[in-house]
C-alpha positions in Angstrom: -62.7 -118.2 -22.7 -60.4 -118.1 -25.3 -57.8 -121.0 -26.0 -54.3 -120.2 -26.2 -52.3 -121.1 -28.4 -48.8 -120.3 -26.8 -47.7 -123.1 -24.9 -45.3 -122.2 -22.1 -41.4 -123.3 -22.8 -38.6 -122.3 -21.5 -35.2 -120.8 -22.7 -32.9 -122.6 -21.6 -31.1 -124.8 -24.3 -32.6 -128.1 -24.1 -29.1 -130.1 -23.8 -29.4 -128.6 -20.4 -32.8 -129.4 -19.6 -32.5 -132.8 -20.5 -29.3 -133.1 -18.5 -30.9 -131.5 -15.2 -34.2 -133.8 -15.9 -31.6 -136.8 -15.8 -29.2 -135.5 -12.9 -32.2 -133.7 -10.8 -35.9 -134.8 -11.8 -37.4 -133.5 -9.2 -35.5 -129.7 -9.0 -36.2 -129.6 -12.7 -39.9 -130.2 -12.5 -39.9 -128.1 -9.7 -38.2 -125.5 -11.4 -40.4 -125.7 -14.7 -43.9 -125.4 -12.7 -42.7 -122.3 -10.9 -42.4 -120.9 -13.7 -44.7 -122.0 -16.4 -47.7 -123.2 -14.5 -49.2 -127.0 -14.6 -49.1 -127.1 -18.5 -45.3 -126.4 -20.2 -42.8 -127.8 -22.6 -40.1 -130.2 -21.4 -37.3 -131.5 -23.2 -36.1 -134.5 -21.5 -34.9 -137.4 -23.8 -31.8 -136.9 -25.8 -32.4 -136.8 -29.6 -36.2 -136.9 -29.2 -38.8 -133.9 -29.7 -39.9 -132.2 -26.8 -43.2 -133.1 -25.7 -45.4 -131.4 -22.9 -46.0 -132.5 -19.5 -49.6 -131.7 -17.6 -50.1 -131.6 -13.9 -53.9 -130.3 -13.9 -56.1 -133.0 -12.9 -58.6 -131.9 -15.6 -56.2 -132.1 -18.4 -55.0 -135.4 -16.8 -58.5 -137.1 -16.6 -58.7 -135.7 -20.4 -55.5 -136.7 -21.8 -56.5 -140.7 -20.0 -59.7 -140.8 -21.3 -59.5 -139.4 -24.5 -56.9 -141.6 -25.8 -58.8 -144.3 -27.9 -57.0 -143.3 -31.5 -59.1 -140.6 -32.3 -58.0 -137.6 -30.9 -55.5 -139.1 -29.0 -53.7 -142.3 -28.6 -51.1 -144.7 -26.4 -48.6 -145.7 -28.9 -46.4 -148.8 -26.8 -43.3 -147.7 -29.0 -43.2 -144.1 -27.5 -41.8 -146.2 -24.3 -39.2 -147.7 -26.2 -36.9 -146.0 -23.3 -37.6 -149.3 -21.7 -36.9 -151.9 -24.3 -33.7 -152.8 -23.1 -35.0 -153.5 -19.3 -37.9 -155.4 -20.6 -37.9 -156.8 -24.3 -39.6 -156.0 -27.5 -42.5 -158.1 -26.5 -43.6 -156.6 -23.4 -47.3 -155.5 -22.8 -45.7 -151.9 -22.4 -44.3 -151.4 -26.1 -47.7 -153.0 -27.7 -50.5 -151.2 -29.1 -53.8 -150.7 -30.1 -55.9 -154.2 -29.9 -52.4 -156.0 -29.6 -52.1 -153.7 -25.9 -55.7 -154.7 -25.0 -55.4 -158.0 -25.3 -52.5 -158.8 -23.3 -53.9 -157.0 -20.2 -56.6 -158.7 -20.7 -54.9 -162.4 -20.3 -52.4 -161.0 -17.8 -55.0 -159.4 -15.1 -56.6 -162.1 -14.1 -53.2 -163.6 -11.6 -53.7 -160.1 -10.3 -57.3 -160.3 -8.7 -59.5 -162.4 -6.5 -58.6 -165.3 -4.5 -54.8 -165.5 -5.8 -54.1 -162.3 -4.2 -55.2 -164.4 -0.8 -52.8 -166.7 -1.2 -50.3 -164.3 -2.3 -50.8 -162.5 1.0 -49.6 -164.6 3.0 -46.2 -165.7 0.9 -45.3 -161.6 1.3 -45.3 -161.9 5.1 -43.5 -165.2 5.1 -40.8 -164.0 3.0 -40.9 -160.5 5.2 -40.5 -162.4 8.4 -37.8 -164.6 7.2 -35.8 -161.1 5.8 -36.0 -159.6 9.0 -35.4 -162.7 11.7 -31.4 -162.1 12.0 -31.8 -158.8 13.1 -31.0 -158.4 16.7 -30.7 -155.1 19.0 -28.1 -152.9 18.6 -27.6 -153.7 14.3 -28.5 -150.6 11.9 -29.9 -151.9 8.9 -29.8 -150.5 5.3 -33.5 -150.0 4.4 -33.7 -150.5 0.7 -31.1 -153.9 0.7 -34.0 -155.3 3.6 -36.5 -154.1 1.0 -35.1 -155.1 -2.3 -34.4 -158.4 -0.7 -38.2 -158.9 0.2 -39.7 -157.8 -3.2 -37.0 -159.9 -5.0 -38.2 -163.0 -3.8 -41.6 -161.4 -3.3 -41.5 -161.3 -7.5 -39.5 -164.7 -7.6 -41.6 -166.7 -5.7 -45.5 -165.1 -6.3 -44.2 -164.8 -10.0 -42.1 -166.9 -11.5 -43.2 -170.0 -8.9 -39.3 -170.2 -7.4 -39.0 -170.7 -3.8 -35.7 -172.6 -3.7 -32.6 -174.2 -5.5 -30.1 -173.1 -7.6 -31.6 -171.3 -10.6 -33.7 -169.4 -7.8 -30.3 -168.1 -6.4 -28.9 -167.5 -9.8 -31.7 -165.1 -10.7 -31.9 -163.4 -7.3 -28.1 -162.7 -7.2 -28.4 -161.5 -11.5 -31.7 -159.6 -11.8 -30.2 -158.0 -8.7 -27.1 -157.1 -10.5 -29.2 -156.2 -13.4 -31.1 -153.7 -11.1 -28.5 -152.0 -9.7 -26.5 -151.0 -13.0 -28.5 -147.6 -12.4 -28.7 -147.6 -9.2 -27.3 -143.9 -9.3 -28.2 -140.5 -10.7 -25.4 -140.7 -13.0 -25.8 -144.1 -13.8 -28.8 -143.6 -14.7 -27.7 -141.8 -17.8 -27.0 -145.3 -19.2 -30.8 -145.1 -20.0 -31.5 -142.1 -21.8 -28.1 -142.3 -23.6 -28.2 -145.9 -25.0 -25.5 -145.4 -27.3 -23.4 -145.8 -23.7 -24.4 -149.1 -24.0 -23.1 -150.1 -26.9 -21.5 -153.6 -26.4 -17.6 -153.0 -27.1 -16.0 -155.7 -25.3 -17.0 -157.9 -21.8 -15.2 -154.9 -20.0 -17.8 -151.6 -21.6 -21.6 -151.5 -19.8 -22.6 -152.7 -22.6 -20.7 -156.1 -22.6 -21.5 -156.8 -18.8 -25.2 -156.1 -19.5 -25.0 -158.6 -22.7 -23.4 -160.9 -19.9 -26.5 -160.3 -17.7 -28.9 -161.0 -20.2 -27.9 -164.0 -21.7 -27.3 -165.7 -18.7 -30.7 -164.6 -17.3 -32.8 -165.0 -20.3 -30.9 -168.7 -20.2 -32.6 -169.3 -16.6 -35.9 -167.9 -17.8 -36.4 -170.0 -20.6 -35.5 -172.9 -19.1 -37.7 -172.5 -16.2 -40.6 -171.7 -19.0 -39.4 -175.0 -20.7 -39.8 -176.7 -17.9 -42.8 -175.4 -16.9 -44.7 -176.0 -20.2 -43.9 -179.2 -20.1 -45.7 -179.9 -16.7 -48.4 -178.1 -17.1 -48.9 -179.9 -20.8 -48.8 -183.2 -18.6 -51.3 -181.9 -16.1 -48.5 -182.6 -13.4 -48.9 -178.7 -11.6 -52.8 -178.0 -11.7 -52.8 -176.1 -8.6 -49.8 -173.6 -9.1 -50.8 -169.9 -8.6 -47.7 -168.2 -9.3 -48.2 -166.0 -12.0 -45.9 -167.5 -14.7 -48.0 -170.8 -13.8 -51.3 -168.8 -14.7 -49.9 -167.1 -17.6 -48.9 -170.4 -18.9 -52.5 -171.6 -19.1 -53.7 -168.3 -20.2 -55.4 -168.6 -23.5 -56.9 -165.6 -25.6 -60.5 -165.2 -27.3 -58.9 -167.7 -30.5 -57.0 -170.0 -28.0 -54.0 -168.6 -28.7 -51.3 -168.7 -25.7 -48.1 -166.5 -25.0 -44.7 -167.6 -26.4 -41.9 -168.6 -24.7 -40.6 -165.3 -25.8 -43.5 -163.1 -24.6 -43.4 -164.6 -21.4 -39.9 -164.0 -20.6 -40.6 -160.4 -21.7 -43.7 -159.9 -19.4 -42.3 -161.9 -16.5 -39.2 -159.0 -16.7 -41.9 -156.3 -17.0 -43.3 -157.5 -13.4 -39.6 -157.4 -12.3 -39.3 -153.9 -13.6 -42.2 -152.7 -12.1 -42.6 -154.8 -9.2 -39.3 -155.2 -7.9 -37.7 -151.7 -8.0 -40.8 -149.4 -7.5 -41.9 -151.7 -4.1 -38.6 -151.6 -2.6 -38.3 -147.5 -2.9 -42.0 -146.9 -1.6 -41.3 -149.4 1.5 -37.8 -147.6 1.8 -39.4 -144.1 1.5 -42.2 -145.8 4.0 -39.8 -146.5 6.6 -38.0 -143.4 6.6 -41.0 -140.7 6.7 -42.6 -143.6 9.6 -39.8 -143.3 11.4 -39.0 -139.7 10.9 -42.1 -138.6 12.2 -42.6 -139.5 15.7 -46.4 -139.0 16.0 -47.0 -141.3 12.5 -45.2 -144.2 14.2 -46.7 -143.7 17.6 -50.3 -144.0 15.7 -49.7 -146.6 13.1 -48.2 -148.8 15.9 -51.0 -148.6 18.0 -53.7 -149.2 15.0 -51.3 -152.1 14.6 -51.5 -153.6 18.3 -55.1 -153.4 18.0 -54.6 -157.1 15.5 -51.8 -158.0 17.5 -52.9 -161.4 18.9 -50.1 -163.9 18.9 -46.9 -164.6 20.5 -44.5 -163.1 18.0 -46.9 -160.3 17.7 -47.7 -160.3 14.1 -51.1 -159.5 12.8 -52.4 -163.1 11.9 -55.2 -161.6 9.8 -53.8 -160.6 6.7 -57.4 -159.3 6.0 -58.1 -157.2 8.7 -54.5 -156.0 8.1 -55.0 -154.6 4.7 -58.6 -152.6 6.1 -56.3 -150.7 8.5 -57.3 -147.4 7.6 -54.4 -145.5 9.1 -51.8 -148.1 7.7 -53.7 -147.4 4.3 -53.1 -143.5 4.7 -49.3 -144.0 5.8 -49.0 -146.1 2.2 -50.5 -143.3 0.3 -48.9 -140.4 1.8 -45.8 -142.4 1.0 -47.1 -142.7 -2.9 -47.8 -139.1 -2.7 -45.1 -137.3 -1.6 -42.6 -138.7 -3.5 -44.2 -140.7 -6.3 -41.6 -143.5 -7.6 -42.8 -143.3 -11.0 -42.7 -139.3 -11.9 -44.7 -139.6 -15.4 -47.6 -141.5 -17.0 -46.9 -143.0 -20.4 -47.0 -140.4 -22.9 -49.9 -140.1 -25.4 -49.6 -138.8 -28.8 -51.9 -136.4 -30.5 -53.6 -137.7 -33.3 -56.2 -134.3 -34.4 -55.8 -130.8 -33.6 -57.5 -130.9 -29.5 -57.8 -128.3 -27.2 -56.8 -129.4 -23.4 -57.9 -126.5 -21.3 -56.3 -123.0 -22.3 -54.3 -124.8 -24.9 -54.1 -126.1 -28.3 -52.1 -128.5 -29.6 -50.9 -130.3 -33.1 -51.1 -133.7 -34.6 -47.6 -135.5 -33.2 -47.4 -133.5 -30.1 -46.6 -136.0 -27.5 -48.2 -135.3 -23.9 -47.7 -137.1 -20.4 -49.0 -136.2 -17.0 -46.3 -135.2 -14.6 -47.2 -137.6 -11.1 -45.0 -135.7 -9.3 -46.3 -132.2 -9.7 -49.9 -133.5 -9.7 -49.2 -134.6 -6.1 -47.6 -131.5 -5.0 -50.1 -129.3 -5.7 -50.5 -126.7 -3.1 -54.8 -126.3 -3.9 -55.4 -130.5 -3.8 -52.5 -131.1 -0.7 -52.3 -128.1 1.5 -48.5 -127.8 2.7 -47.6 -130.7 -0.3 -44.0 -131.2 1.3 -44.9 -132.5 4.7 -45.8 -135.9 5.2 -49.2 -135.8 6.7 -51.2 -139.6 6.4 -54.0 -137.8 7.7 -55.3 -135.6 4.4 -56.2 -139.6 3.2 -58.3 -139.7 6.0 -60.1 -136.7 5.4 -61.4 -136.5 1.9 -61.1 -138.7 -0.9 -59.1 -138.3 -3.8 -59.9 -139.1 -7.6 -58.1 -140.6 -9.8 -56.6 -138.0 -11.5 -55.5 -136.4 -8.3 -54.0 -139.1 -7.0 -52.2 -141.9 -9.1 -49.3 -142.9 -7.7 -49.7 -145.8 -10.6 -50.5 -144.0 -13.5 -54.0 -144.0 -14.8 -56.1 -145.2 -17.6 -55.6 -148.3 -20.3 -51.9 -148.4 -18.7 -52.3 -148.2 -15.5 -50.3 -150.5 -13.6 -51.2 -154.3 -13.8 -49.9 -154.8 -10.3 -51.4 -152.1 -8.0 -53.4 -154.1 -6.1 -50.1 -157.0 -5.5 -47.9 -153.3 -4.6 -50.8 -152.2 -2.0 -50.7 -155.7 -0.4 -46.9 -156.0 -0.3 -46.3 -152.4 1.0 -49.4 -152.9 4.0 -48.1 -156.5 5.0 -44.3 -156.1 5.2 -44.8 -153.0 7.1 -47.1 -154.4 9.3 -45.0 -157.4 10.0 -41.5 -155.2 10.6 -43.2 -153.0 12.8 -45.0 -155.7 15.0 -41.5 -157.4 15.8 -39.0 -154.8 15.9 -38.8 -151.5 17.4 -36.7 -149.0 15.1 -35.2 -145.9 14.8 -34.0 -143.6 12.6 -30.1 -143.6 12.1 -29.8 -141.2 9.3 -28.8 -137.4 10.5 -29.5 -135.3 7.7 -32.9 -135.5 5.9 -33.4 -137.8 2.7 -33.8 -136.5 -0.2 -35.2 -137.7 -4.0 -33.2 -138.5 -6.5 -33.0 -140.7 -10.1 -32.7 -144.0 -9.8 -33.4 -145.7 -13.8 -36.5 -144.4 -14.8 -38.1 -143.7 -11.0 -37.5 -141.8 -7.9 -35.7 -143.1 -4.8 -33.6 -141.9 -2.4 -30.7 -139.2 -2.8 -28.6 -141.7 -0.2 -29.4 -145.0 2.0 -31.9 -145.3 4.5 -30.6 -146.6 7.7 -32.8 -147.6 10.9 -31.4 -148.9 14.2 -33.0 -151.5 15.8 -33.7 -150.9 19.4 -35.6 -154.4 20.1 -37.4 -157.3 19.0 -40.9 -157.3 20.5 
């Protein structure tokens, strides 16, 4: 078959596109695949050359597997949209050997027996987020949510459980968060001259503010935490900045003080935010859909062994296989991150019917992978069951990206999304309070909700 060498674009002045990719992701992508098909042109940074956006699992395996520097390659700097949120340093703007290397020292907290322990700090912190509410309160979903991957990241992270500097940086990386919590806010990203620090009063000044006084807390904590673990005084700390601390690489090297307050705000960025819109999204399609709760719930009873009626093992928990297809539906059907890290083209390569040049920059399109029509029959209903019947790859489901950038902290996001819904919906029975369907929408660089997510709660079981 022959390759083409017309890749589909569309018309419409790209000011436009990049305005409805910022105000609308999902209408625009929508839009685009209707008419182009699963390989097209998109222009959706400001000032930046339009790269092309593949939802074809084949180009998709391709494009992640290809991209060792020879035909293609994952330059960290193409993410630069991120810099402000996470630093210079972070293991998402590196490179090369320099990008290799830093997953390699900052997997390990991620694996094995410290997942165990982090287990069972999510459902503590889950049960104390939910043990004021009483019958008769509607709750706002994603504030419940936010507040339990917060001090999920606070305390399985940076080792913080208590005190003053724990409720300084709950209360400011929560601030920090929420500056684009909004569709419109969100332009604040992809227009960083809006930024631009003109006084305490501009968005730039307050997020100067935010910074310094955050980055003041980090460090100290690192400080402080150096120092112990020099002296041998904290040997059995798990908390990932612990771990990270007494990382070393393959010449003995360890992070600097500066690299570690980059990557701890990298696991904020994509720990924090992304959790707390999948268990908001999970409590809204769970509770929308009659039949889903009625089957989860029972799956659920079938652990339920104790007074309180919580699962008490985590374990058996996490095996649940229709609690396991509720979490990926959720990933599917409205993916929070919408695009994989772009790739750049390094030698003419052919990707399916197409052909493209040195410098063209490519990234699979999440969303439109897990809305296609021949891999999810009926894409827009929310059916846990299509996990049940057949097994997906990984390029046609990857709710967190794929390849050497897949994301660090899938297996911590599984854990947290299974235990804190397993532990709300063993000691509270909810329902929905929202009359009008929710929608996605921007929120920063993911998708979330087009409004909040409320649930009424009926009783405490």
């Amino acid at each position: 078959m022959a390759i083409s060498h017309t890749i589909p674009r569309s018309q419409t002045p790209k000011f436009l596109q990049t305005t409805r990719w910022m105000l609308d992701p999902a209408g625009y992508l929508h839009k685009k695949f209707d008419r182009h098909g699963d390989i097209f042109q998109a222009a959706i940074a400001w000032g930046r050359a339009e790269c092309c956006l593949l939802s074809n699992p084949q180009a998709i395996q391709y494009l992640l597997t290809h991209d060792t520097g020879k035909e293609l390659s994952a330059p960290g700097e193409l993410n630069q949209i991120v810099e402000p949120l996470v630093g210079s340093k972070s293991v998402m703007l590196l490179s090369g050997s320099a990008h290799r290397n830093r997953r390699r020292l900052t997997m390990p907290p991620f694996h094995g027996e410290h997942l165990a322990t982090y287990a069972q700090l999510i459902a503590q912190v889950t049960e104390g987020a939910i043990t004021q509410w009483s019958p008769g309160d509607t709750i706002n979903v994603r504030k419940t949510m936010q507040k339990i991957t917060m001090r999920v990241i606070l305390q399985v992270v940076f080792g913080l459980y208590e005190g003053d500097r724990y409720e300084q940086l709950e209360q400011l990386l929560g601030r920090r968060m929420d500056m684009t919590a909004t569709p419109a806010s969100s332009i604040l990203i992809f227009l960083p001259w809006l930024t631009k620090d003109v006084g305490d009063w501009s968005p730039g000044g307050r997020l100067r503010q935010m910074t310094e006084k955050t980055d003041e807390l980090l460090f100290a904590e690192i400080e402080e935490r150096r120092a112990n673990l020099d002296a041998n005084l904290a040997p059995e700390r798990l908390d990932i900045l612990s771990l990270l601390l007494a990382a070393r690489d393959e010449e003995g090297n360890q992070l600097s003080n500066r690299e570690l307050r980059d990557e701890l705000m990298t696991l904020l960025v994509a720990g924090h935010e992304t959790t707390a819109t999948a268990l908001t999204w999970a409590m809204y399609w769970i509770h929308s859909r009659p039949e889903v709760k009625k089957k989860l719930v029972e799956e659920l009873q079938t652990l339920n062994s104790s007074k309180d009626n919580s699962p008490k093992d985590i374990e058996q928990v996490l095996q649940l296989p229709y609690l396991s297809a509720v979490c990926d539906e959720t990933l599917r059907i409205h993916p929070v991150a919408m695009l994989t890290f772009p790739r750049q083209v390094e030698k003419p390569v052919d990707i399916g019917l197409y052909h493209f040049e040195p410098g063209t920059i490519l990234m699979g399109c999440i969303y439109l992978l897990h809305q296609r029509e021949d891999l999810y029959p009926k894409p827009e209903q929310f059916r846990p069951e299509r996990f049940l019947e057949r097994q997906f790859s990984p390029y046609e489901f990857m709710p967190f990206g794929g390849g050497v950038r897949r994301c660090i902290g899938t297996a911590l996001a599984k854990y947290e999304m299974k235990i804190a819904l397993s532990t709300i919906l063993s000691q509270a029975d909810l329902s929905l309070a929202n009359s009008h369907p929710v929608r996605p929408a921007r929120r920063g660089i993911t998708l979330s909700q087009n409004t909040s997510v409320q649930i009424n709660v009926n009783s405490r079981l």
